[in-house]
N, C-alpha and C positions, 0 to 999 in steps of 0.2 A: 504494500500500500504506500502510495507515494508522499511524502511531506505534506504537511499542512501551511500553504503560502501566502501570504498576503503585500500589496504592494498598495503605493500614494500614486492614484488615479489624477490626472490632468481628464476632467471624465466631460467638459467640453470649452469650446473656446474662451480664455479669458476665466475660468472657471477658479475660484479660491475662495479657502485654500484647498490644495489637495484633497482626495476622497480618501480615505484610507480603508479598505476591505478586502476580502478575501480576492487568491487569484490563482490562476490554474500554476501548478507546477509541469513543469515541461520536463521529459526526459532527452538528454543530450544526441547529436546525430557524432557519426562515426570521429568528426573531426571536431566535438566537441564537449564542454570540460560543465557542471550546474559546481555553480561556487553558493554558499552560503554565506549573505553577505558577513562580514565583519563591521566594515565601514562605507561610509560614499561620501565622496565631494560633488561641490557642486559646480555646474561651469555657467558662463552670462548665457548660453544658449537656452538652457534650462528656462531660466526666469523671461528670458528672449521669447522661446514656444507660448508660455503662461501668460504672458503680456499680450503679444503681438497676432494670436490667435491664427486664425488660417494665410495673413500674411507670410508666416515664416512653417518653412518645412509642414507645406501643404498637404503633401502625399500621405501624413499621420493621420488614421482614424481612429477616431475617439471610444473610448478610453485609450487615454495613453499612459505610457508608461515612459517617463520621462530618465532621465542623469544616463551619464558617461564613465565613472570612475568607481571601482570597485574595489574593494579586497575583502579575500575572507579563505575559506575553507572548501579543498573539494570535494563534495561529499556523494558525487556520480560522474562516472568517464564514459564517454563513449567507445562503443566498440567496435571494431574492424577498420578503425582508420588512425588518423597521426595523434591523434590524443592520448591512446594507452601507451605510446612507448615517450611521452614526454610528463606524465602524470599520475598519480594513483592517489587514493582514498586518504584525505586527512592532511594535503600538501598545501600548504598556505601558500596564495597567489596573490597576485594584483593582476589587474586586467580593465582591459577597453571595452565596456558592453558598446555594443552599435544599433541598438535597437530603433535608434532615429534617424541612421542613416537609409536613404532610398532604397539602396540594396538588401537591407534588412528588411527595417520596417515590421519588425516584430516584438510586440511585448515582452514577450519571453526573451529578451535580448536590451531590455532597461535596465537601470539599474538600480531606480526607487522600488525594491520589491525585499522580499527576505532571501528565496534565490533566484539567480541569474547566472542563463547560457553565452556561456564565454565563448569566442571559436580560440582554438589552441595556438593557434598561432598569435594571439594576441593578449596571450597571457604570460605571466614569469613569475617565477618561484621568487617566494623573500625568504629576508633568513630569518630567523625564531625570535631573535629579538628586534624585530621592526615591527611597531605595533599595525596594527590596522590604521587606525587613526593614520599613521606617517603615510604608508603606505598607499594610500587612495587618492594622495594628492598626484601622484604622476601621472595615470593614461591620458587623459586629453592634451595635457603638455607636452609627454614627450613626443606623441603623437605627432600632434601640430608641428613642433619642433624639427620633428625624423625628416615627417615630408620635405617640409623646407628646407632641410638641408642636405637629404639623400637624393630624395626620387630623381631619375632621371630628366623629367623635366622642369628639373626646381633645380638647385643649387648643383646638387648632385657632385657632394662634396665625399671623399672618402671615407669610409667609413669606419665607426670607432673602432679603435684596440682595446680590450678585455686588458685585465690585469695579464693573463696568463698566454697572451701572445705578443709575439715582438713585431715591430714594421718591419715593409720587406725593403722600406730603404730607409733612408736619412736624410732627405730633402732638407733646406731649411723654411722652417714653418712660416705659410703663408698667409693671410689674416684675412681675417672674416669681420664682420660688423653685426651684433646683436645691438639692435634700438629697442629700449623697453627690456632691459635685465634681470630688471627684479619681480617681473612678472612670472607668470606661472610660464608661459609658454620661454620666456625668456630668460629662467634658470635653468630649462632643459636645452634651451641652445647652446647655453655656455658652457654645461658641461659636455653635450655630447661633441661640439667643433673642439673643445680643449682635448676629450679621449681623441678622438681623429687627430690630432697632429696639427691643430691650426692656432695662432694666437685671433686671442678675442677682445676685440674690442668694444665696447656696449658704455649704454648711456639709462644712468638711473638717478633717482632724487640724492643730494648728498648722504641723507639718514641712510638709505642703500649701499652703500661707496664698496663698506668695508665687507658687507653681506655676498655682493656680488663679486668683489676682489676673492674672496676666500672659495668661492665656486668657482673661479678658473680666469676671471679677468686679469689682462695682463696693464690693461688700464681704462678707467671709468670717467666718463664725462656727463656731465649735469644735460639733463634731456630738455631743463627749461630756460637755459642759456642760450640768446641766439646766435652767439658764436660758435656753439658747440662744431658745426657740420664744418667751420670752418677750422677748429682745431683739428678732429679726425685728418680734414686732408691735408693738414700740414704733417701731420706724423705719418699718414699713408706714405705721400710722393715718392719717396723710396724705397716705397715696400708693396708688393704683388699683391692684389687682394681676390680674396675668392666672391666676392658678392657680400649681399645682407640682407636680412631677416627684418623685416619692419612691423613693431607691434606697440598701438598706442595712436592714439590722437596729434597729428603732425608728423608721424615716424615715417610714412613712405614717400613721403614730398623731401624729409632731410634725408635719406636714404639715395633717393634718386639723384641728387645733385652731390651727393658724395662717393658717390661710385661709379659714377660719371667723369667727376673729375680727377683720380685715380687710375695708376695701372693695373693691368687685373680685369675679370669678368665683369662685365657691365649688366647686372641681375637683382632683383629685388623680389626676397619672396616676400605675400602681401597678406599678414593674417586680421588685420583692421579695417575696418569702415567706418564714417564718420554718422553713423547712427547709434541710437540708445534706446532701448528695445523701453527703457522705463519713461522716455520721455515721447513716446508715440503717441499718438494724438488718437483717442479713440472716434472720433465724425472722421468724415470722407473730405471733406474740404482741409481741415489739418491735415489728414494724413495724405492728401493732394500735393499738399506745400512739400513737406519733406520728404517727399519721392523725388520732387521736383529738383529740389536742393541735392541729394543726392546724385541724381543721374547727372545733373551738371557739373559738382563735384568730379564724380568718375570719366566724364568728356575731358574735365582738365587737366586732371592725374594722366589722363591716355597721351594728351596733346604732348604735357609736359614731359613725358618719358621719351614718348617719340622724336621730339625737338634733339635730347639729351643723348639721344642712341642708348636706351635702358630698355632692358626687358624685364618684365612686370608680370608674374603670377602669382593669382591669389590661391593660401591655403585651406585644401580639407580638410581637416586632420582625420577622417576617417577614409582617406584614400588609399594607404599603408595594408588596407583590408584585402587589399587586390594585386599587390605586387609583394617581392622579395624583402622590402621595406619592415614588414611585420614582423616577420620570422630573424629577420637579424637582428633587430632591438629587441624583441619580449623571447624569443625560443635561444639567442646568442650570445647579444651584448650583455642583458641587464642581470640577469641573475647571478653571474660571476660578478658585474661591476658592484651591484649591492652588498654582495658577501663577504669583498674585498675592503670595502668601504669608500673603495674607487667614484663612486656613484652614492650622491645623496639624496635621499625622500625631499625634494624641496619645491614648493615654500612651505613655512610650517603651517601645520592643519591650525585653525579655530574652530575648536569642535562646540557647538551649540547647543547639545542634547541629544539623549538617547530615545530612538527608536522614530521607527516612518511618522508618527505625528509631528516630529519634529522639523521634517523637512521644510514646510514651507516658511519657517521660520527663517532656516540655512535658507533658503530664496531670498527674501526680505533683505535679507543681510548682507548677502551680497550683492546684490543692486544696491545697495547703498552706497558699495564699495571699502575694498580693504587694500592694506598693500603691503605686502610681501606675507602675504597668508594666504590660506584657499579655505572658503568654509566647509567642514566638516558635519557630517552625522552619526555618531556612533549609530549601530542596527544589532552586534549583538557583540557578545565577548568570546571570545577561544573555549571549546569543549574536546573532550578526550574523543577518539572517532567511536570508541565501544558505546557511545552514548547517542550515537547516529543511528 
C-alpha cells in the first residue's frame, strides 16, 4: 500500500494561500528516484505562477503543484533503468523537481508535496551531515547556473573538476564575469566557473564582498557603482575573457558593454527580466502598460547587443533536463564536490516553518525579498529506512 501524500495546491489562478490536502503518491518510472521530502526552497517563479496567474507558464493545469528544490530521502527507485544503479533505499539526495516545466508538467514532479519524483539524472547524493534545510537551496541555482555556463549554446565553458580529478592541461585561467554574486543563481556561478578553471569576476552589494570572495571570487565590485563596468574593463584588457552570466536589475545592459569591450567571447547569458511578478497589475489596461514597457525594453536590449557585436541568450534553468548538462552536475560533479567540501550549500537557507502550511508564508517572504538567503521550509526531519 503506497504512502499517504499530501501536497500545497496552487488549486486556481491567483489563488491564496495554498490549499493544503491530500494527493496521489506516484510510483517512480525506470529512470526515476520518489524522494520524501526533507526540505524545499523557494524560487520568484513560485510566487511569479501565484501572482501572475495564467500569464506565466500557461501550459499548468490547475491544481498545481508548485516549487523546484528539494531534499530529502529515497524511499522508492525505479526499476529496469538508470536509477537503480545510481540509488537505493534511504540515500539522502537533493534534487531538481521539474514539474512546471513544459516537458513535464506533472504534479507528481512539484515539489510542495510530502513526496516527489525526481528523474535521476537530476538528483545527487549529500553527505550525512548536510542538513536538509542547507541542502535544498541548490537545484534551481545551480541549474540556472550549469546552463549558462555549460550548455553548448550558452557559454559553454569547460567543465568543473571534482576534487578527485586533475585537468588535462594547464592553460592559464581565463575569466568569466558573474553580475549579481551573491544571488542564489550567482553563488553557483562562482563556484562552478572557479571548479572549471576560470577566475571570476562578479559584482555584489559591499555587505556581500567578503561572502562572495570566500566562494571563489578573485575580485568583487559594487553592482550599484556606475563605474563599476568600467573598472571590470580596465582589469579585463589584458586578460581573455570567457563571457558572462547577467543576473539582476541592470546586469545585462552592464554585461553587454563589458564584454564587448574586452578580448575574449562576446556572450551574455541572460537569466533576468525587468519584470516583478509582485508588482503586476491585476486589470488588462495595467497589465497592457507593462507588457508594453517590457517588449520595448527587450527591442533595446536586442538593438543594443547587436550594435555591440554580443550575443544574448536567455536562461532555462530546467533545460539541463535534456542534455548531458544534468548528469555531469547532479550524477558527477556534485556529490564528490559536497563531500569534499569543495562545493558549498549556498546561500544560507531562512527556514520559516515547518510543514506545507507553511509555504505560503516562504512565498510572502520572499517576494518581499532577501539577500544572500533562499527561503526555506522545513517538511519533515530524517527517519531510520526500517520505519519506511
Amino acid at each position: 500500500m503506497p504512502p499517504e501524500n499530501h501536497a500545497a495546491y496552487l488549486v486556481n489562478p491567483r489563488a491564496r494561500p495554498l490549499e493544503v490536502k491530500s494527493a496521489p503518491y506516484t510510483a517512480p518510472g525506470p529512470d526515476e528516484i520518489v524522494v520524501k521530502n526533507g526540505a524545499i526552497a523557494i524560487n520568484p517563479v513560485d510566487y511569479g505562477k501565484q501572482l501572475g496567474g495564467d500569464h506565466l507558464l500557461g501550459w499548468l493545469k490547475y491544481p498545481i503543484v508548485l516549487g523546484s528544490d528539494v531534499a530529502g530521502q529515497v524511499v522508492e527507485v525505479g526499476i529496469g533503468g538508470k536509477a537503480a544503479n545510481l540509488f537505493k533505499l534511504g540515500d539522502r539526495v537533493v534534487g531538481h523537481a521539474v514539474g512546471m516545466d513544459k516537458r513535464s508538467s506533472k504534479p507528481s514532479e512539484g515539489a510542495f508535496q510530502e513526496y516527489t519524483i525526481l528523474r535521476s539524472h537530476l538528483a545527487a547524493k549529500i553527505p550525512d551531515d548536510l542538513p536538509y534545510e542547507k541542502a535544498c537551496v541548490l537545484p534551481m541555482g545551480i541549474s540556472t547556473a550549469s546552463c549558462g555556463l555549460f550548455m553548448k549554446d550558452y557559454a559553454a565553458l569547460r567543465h568543473p573538476i571534482s576534487p578527485y580529478e586533475h585537468p588535462s592541461n594547464q592553460t592559464p585561467p581565463t575569466a568569466f564575469i558573474v553580475w549579481g554574486g551573491s544571488t542564489s543563481v550567482g553563488t553557483n556561478a562562482i563556484q562552478l566557473a572557479k571548479a572549471a578553471g576560470y577566475e571570476v569576476l562578479t559584482t555584489a552589494s559591499p555587505r556581500n564582498f567578503e561572502y562572495v570572495s570566500e566562494l571563489g571570487a578573485s575580485q568583487v565590485f559594487d553592482y550599484n557603482d556606475p563605474n563599476t563596468p568600467s573598472a571590470i574593463i580596465a582589469v579585463l584588457k589584458n586578460k581573455t575573457c570567457a563571457g558572462a552570466i547577467a543576473i539582476g536589475k541592470g546586469s545585462l545592459e552592464a554585461c553587454i558593454d563589458i564584454v564587448a569591450a574586452v578580448p575574449g567571447r562576446k556572450f551574455v547569458a541572460q537569466t533576468s527580466v525587468p519584470l516583478d511578478a509582485a508588482k503586476v497589475p491585476g486589470n488588462i489596461v495595467g497589465l497592457v502598460g507593462v507588457m508594453m514597457g517590457y517588449i520595448w525594453w527587450n527591442v533595446s536590449r536586442t538593438f543594443h547587443a547587436k550594435v555591440k557585436g554580443v550575443s544574448v541568450k536567455f536562461i532555462w534553468g530546467t533545460d539541463l533536463m535534456e542534455n548531458e548538462v544534468g548528469v555531469m552536475i547532479y550524477n558527477g560533479f556534485l556529490p564528490a564536490a559536497l563531500a569534499s567540501g569543495q562545493y558549498k550549500a549556498k546561500p544560507e537557507p531562512q527556514v520559516v516553518g515547518k510543514g506545507l502550511e507553511h509555504i505560503q508564508d516562504a512565498l510572502d517572504i520572499n517576494m518581499r525579498g532577501v539577500s544572500a538567503a533562499k527561503v526555506v521550509v522545513t517538511i519533515w526531519r530524517r527517519i531510520a529506512i526500517l520505519d519506511l
